[in-house]
N, C-alpha and C positions, 0 to 999 in steps of 0.2 A: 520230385526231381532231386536226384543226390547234388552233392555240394561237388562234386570235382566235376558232372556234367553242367550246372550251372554254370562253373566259372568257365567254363568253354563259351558254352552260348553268350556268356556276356560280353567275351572276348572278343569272340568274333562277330557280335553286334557291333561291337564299339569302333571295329576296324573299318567292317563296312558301311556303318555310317556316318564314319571320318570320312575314305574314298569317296561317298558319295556325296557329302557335304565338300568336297573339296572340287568333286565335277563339278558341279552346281554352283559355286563362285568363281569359278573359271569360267563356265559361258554366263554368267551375268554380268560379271565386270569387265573380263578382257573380250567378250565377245559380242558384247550388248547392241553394236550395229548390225549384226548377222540375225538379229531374230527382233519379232512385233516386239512392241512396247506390251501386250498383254504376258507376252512368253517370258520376257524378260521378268513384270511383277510376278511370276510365278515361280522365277527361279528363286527371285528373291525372296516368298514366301516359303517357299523348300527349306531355304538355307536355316530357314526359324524353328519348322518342323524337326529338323535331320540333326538342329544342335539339340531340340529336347530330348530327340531317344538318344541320341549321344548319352546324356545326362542320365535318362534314366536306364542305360544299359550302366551305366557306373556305378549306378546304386544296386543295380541285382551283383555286379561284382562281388562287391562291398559283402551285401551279404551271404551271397558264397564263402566269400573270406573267411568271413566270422562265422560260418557252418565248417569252415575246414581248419581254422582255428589257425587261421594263418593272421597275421600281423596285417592290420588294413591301413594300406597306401590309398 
């Protein structure tokens, strides 16, 4: 996978599993009376899930970056 395709995909990893990390604490906190207590511990295990690929879509960033010889933020 070239470096300019990489830092796409990592991008747009990281967006979409912000958006979705961010559904996902919106119905367990602010909506937590509208669903089972099991639905609810599952949102909240999500939320655990969807920060790690968070994280590890930053690190394929990262080294995108440093394949394109870009300065890593």
């Amino acid at each position: 996978m070239t470096g300019q395709r990489l830092l796409r995909a990592a991008n747009t990893s990281m967006g979409v599993t912000f958006g979705l990390f961010c559904g996902a604490a919106f119905m367990a906190w602010g909506m937590e009376g509208a669903f089972t207590l099991m639905t609810t511990a599952i949102l909240h295990l999500s939320q655990i899930v969807l920060a790690g690929l968070f994280k590890l879509s930053y690190v394929f960033r990262l080294i995108a970056q440093s394949q394109l010889g870009q300065r890593l933020r």
